[in-house]
C-alpha positions as CSV (number, residue, x, y, z in Angstrom):
1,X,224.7,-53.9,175.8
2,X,226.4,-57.2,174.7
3,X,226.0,-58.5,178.1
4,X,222.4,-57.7,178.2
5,X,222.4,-59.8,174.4
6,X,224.3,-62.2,175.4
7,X,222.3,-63.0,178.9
8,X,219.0,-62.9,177.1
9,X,220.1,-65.2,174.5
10,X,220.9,-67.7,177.4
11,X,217.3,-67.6,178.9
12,X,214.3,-66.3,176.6
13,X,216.0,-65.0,173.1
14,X,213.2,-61.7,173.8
15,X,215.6,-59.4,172.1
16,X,217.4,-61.6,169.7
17,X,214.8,-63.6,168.0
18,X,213.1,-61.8,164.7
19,X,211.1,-58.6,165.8
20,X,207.0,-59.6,165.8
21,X,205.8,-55.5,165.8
22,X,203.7,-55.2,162.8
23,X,204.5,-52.1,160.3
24,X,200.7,-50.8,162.0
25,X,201.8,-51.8,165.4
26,X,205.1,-49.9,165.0
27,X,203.4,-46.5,163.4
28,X,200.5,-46.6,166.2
29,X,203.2,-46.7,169.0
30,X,205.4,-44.1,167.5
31,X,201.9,-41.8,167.1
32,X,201.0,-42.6,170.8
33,X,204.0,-41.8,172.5
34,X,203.4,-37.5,171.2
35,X,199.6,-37.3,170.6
36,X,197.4,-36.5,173.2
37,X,194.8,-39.1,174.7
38,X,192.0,-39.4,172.3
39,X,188.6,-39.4,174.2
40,X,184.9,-40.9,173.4
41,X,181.9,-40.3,175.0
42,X,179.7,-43.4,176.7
43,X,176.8,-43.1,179.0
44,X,176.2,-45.8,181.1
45,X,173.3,-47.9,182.1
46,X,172.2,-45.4,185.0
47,X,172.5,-42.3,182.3
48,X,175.7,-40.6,182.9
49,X,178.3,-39.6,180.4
50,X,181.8,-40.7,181.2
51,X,184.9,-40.3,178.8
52,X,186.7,-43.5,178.2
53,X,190.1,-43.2,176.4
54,X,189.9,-45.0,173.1
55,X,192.3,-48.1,172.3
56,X,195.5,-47.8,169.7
57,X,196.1,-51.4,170.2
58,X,195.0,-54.5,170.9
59,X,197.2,-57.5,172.1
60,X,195.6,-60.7,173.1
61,X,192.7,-58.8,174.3
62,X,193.9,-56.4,176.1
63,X,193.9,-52.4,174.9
64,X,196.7,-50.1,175.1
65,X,196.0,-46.3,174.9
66,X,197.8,-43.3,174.2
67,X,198.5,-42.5,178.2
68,X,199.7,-46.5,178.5
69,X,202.4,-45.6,176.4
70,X,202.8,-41.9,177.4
71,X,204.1,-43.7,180.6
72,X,206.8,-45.3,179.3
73,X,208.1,-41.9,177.5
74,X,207.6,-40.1,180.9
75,X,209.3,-42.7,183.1
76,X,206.6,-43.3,185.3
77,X,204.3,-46.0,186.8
78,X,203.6,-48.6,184.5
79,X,200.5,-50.2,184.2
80,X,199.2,-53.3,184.5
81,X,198.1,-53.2,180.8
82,X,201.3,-52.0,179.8
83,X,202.9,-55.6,181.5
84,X,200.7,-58.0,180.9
85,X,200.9,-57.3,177.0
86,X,204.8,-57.3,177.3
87,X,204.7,-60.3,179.2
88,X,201.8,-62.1,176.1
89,X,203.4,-60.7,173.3
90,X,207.3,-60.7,173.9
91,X,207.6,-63.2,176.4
92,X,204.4,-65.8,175.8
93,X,204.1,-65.6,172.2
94,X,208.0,-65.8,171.2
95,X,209.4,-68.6,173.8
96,X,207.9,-72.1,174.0
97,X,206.4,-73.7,176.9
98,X,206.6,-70.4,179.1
99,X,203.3,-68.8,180.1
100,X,202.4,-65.7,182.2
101,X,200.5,-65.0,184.6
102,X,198.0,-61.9,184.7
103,X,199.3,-58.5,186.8
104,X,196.5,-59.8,188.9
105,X,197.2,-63.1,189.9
106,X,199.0,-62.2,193.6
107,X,196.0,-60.0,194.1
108,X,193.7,-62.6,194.1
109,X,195.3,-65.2,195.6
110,X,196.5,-63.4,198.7
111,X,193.6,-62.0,200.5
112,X,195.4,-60.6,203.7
113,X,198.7,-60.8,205.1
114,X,200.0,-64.4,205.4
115,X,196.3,-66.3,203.9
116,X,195.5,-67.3,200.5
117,X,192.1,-68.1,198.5
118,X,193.3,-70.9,196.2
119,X,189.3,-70.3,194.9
120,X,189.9,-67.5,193.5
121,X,192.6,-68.4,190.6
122,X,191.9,-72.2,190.5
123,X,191.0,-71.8,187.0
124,X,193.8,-69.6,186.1
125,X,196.0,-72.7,184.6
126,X,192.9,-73.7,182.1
127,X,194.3,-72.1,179.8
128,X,197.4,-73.6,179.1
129,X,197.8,-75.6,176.0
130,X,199.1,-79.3,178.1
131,X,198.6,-77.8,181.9
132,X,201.4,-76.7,184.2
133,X,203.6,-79.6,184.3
134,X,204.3,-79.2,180.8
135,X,205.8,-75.4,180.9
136,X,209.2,-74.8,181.4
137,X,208.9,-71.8,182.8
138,X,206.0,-70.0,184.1
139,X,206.1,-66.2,185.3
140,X,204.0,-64.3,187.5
141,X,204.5,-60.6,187.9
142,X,203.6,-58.8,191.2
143,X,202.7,-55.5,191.9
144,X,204.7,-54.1,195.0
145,X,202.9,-51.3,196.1
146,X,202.2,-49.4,192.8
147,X,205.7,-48.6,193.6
148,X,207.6,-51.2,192.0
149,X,207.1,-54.8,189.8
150,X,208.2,-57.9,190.8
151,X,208.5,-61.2,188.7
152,X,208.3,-64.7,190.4
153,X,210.0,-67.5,187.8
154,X,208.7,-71.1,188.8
155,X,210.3,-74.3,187.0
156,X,207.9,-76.7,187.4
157,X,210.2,-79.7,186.6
């Protein structure tokens, strides 16, 4: 809607900056939404087969198959796989000084109700190119559940 436009160009420009789909990107995504998943055999290191779904895409190291996309056709759960390349390619790569946080962030920094392990994602901010204090924005998305997401927005200045 123009609202929708108008509110995005306001804040992070996701859907009013130049698309960043490839001509591949776009053809694999429109195959994956009808085809079936497409299976290989592995065997692991004790001997036993297992099928593992095989990859259509790849963004920023993290594969998307056929059922990741199948989801959003079929209105249901979304994955974790499925946000955290939204939240790299149309949110990180396309808007400067924002960075997100993995789906699995909250999960390892809260250990039960009301504690925290700051051990387990002290690293986490490594990767950003200047640290933390120079984002402008940096999101984290939450899992509620496996019922609904959640996205906390922290400003560090």
């Amino acid at each position: 809607s123009a609202e929708a436009a108008e509110a995005d160009s306001q804040h992070l420009g996701l859907f009013t900056k130049k698309a960043t789909l490839t001509r591949n990107d776009k053809r694999n995504i429109k195959e994956a939404f009808d085809a079936p998943p497409s299976l290989t055999q592995q065997t692991n290191d004790d001997g036993t087969v297992i099928s593992v779904e095989t990859h259509v895409m790849q963004i920023r190291g993290t594969g998307l198959t056929r059922s990741d996309f199948r989801r959003l056709k079929e209105r249901v759960w979304i994955s974790d796989n499925l946000v955290h390349c939204f939240l790299k390619k149309y949110v990180e790569d396309m808007v400067d000084s924002v960075h997100c946080f993995g789906s699995h962030f909250m999960n390892r920094l809260l250990i039960d109700q009301g504690e925290y392990n700051y051990q387990n994602v002290r690293g986490w901010g490594r990767r950003i190119r200047g640290g933390l204090a120079e984002l402008s924005v940096l999101y984290v998305p939450i899992n509620v559940g496996n019922t609904h997401w959640i996205f906390i927005r922290v400003a560090p200045q």
